[in-house]
MDAnalysis code that builds the backbone (N, CA, C; Angstrom):
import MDAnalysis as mda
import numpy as np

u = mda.Universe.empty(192, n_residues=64, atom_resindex=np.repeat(np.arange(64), 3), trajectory=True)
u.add_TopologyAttr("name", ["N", "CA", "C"] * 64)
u.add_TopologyAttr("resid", np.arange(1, 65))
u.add_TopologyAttr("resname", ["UNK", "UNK", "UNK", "UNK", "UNK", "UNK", "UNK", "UNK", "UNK", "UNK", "UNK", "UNK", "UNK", "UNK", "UNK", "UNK", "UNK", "UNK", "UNK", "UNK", "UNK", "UNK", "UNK", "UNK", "UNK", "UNK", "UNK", "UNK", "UNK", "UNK", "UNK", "UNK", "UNK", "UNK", "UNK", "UNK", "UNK", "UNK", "UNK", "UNK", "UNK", "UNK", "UNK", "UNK", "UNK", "UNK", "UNK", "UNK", "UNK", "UNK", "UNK", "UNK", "UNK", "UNK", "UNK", "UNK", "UNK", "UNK", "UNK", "UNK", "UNK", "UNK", "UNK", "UNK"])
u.atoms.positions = np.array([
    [0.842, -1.177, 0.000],
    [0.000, 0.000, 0.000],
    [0.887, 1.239, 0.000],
    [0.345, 2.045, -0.635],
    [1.624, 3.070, -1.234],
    [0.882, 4.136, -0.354],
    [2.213, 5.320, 0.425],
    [1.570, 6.649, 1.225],
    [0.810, 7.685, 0.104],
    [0.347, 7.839, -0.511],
    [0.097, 9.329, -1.357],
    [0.280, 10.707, -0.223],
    [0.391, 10.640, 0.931],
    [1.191, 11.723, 1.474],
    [2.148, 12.012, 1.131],
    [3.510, 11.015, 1.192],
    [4.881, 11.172, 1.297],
    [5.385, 10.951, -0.497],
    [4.542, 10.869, -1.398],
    [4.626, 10.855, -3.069],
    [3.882, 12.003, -2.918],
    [2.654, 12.276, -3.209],
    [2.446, 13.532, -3.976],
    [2.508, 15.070, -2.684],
    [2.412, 14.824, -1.470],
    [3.225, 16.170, -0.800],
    [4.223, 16.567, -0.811],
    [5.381, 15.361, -0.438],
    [7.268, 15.712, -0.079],
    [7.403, 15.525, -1.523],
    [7.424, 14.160, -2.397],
    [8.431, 13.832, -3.480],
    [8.094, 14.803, -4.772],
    [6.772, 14.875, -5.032],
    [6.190, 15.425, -6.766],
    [6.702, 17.228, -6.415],
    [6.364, 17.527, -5.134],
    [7.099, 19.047, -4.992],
    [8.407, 19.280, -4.761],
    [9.175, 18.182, -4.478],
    [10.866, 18.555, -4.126],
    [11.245, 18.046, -5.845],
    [10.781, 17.466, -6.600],
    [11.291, 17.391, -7.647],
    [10.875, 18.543, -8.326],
    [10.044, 18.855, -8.647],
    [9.564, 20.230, -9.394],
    [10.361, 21.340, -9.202],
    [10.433, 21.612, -7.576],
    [11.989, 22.552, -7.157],
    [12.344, 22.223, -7.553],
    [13.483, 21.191, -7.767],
    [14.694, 21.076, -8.241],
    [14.926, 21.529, -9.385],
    [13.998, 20.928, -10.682],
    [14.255, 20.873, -11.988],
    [14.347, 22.655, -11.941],
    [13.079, 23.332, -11.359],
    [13.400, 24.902, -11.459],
    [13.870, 25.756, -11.374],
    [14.840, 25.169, -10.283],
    [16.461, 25.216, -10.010],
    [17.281, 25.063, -10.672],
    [17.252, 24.065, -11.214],
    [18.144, 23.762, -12.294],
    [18.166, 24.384, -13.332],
    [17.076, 24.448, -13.867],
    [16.934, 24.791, -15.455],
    [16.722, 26.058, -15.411],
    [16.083, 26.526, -14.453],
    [15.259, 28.461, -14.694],
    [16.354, 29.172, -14.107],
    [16.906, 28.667, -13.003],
    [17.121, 29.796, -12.106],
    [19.124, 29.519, -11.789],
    [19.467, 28.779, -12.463],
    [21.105, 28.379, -12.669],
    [21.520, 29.483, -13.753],
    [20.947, 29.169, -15.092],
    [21.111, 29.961, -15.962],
    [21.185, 32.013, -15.949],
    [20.237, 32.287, -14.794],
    [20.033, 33.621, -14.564],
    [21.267, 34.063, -13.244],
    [21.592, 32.868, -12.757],
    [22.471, 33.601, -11.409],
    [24.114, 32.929, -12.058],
    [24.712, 34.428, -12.576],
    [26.135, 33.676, -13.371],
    [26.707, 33.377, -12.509],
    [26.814, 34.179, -11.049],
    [27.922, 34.248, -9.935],
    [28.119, 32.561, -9.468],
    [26.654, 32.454, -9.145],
    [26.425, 31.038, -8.334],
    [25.840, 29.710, -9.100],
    [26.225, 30.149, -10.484],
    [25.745, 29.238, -11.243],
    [25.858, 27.540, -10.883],
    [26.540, 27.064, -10.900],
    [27.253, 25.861, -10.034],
    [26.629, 25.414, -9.125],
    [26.673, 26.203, -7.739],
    [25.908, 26.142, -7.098],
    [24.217, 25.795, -7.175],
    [23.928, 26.298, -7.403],
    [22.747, 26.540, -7.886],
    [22.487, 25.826, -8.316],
    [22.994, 25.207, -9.583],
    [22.426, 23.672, -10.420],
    [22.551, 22.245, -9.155],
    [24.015, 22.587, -8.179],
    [23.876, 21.676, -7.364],
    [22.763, 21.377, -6.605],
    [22.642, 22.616, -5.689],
    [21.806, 22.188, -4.825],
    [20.116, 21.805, -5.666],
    [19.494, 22.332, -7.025],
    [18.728, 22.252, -7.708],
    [18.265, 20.432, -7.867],
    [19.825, 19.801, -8.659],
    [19.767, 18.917, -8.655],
    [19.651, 17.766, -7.537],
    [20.352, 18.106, -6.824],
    [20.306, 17.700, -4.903],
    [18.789, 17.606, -4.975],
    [17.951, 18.680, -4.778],
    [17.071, 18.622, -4.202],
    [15.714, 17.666, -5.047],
    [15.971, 17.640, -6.689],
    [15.342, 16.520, -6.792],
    [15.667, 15.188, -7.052],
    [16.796, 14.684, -6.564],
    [17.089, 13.636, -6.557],
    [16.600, 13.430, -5.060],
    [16.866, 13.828, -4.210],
    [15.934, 13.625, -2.586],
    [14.475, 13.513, -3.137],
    [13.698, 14.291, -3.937],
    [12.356, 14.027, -4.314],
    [12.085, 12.889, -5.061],
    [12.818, 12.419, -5.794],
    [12.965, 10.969, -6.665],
    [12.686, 10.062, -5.621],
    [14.062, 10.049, -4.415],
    [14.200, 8.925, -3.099],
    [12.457, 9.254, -2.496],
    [12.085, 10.389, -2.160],
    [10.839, 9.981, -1.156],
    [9.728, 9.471, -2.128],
    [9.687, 10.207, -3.382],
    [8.555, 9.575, -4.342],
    [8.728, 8.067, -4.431],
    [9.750, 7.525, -4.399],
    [10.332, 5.766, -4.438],
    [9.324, 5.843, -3.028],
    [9.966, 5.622, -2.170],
    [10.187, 5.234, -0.801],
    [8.374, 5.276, -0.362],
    [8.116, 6.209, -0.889],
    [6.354, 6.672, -0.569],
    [5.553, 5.747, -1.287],
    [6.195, 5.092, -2.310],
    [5.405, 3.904, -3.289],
    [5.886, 2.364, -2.161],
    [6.567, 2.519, -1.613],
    [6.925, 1.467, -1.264],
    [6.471, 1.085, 0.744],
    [5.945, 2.375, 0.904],
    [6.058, 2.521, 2.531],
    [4.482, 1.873, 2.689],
    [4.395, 1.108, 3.979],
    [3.534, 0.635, 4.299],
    [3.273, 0.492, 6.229],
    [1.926, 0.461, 6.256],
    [2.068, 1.030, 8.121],
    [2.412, -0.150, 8.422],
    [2.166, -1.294, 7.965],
    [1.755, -2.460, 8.706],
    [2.652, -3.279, 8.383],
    [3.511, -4.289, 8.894],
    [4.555, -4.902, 8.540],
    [4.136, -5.994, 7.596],
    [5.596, -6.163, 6.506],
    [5.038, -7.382, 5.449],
    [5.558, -8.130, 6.062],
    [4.315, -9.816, 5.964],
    [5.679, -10.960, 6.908],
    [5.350, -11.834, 6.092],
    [6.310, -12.312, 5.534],
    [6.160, -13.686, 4.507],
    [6.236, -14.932, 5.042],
])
């Protein structure tokens, strides 16, 4: 049973930052350009991990 809290609250919005980070807002800041794509990219690859993790989380333990 998959959370749709922890996928579409934390993961679908920390990826969206990121990419906007990346792509919009790297390009406009020359100083910190680098930066900027880092932490951009950082931040949706953490949104990738909770969107995973939120498909996979369950309250109740699996016991085979």
């Amino acid at each position: 049973m998959a959370s749709k809290a922890i996928t579409v609250a934390v993961g679908i919005p920390m990826i969206i930052v990121g990419v906007l980070m990346a792509w919009l807002w790297a390009p406009m800041g020359e100083d910190l350009q680098n930066q900027v794509e880092l932490v951009g990219s950082t931040i949706g690859i953490l949104g990738v991990i909770f969107f995973i993790a939120g498909l996979f989380y369950s309250k109740e333990p699996v016991m085979h």
